[in-house]
Structures are given as C-alpha cells and as structure tokens.
C-alpha positions in Angstrom: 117.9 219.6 100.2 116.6 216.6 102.2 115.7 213.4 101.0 112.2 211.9 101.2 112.9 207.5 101.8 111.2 205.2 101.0 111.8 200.7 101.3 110.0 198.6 98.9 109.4 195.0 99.4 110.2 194.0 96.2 108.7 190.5 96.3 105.2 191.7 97.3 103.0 190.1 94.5 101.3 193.0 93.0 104.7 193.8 91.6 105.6 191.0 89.7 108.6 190.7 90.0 109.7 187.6 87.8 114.2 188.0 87.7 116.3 188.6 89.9 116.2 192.3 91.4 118.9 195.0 90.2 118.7 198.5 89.5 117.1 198.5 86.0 114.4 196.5 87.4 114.1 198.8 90.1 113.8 201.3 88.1 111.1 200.2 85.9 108.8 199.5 89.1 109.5 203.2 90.0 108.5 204.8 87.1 105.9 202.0 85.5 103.8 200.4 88.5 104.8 203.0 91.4 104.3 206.1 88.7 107.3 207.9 90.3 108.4 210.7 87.4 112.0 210.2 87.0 113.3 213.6 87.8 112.3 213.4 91.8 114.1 209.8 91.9 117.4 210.7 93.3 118.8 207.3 93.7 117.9 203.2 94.0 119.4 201.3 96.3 118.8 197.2 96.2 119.1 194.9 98.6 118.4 191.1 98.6 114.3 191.5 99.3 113.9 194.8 98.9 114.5 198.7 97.5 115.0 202.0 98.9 114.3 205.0 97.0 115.7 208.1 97.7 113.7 210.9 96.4 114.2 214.7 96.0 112.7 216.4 98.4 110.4 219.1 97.2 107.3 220.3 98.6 106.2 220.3 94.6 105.1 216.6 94.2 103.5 216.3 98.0 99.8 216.5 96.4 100.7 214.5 93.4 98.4 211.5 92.9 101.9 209.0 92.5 103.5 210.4 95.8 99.9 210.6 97.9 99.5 206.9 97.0 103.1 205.8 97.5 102.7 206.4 101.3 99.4 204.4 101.1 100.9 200.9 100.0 101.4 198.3 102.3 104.4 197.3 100.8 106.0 200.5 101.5 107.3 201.5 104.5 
C-alpha cells in the first residue's frame, strides 16, 4: 500500500513545543494535539524544524474528523 505524507512545522506555536524535538515528542503531537490514531501512523521522521509523518494509506480514515482537519492546518503541508 501507498503512503499518505505529511511535514509538520514543529515550531508552529499552537503546538507547544517546549524541548528539543525527537521522536517521542513527535509522537505525542501525533496522537495528542493532531488526534492521529496510532494504528495509521506508519512512521516519524524528524528533522531540525520539522516532522514528516508517514501514514498508512487507507481509504478508511479519509472522512475521519482527525485526517479531514490534518489537511486543513497551516502548519501542514
């Protein structure tokens, strides 16, 4: 299956970001502010000022309030 990408800019004040960024922090934005469930996150990939997320694809989630919303931030691209 494909995977659906997204970047995050991970200093973008509505996420609070207050340490340094890593994968467990990541993480935690995924599933706690971004409401991504954890079983369509395929993999986290961070960089200096931001994070991709690499997301099953599935034609299952592509209504889902969390996904719908995801492509509406500014700080996604």
């Amino acid at each position: 299956m494909l995977e659906r990408i997204f970047t995050i800019d991970a200093y973008n004040e509505e996420l609070e970001i207050f340490d340094n960024l890593d994968d467990e922090c990541a993480q935690s934005i995924c599933e706690n502010n971004l409401e991504i469930p954890k079983e369509y996150i395929n993999k986290i990939s961070c960089k200096n000022d931001s994070f991709t997320i690499y997301l099953a694809n599935s034609r299952s989630y592509y209504r889902d309030d969390w996904y719908v919303n995801l492509q509406r931030l500014e700080y996604v691209s």
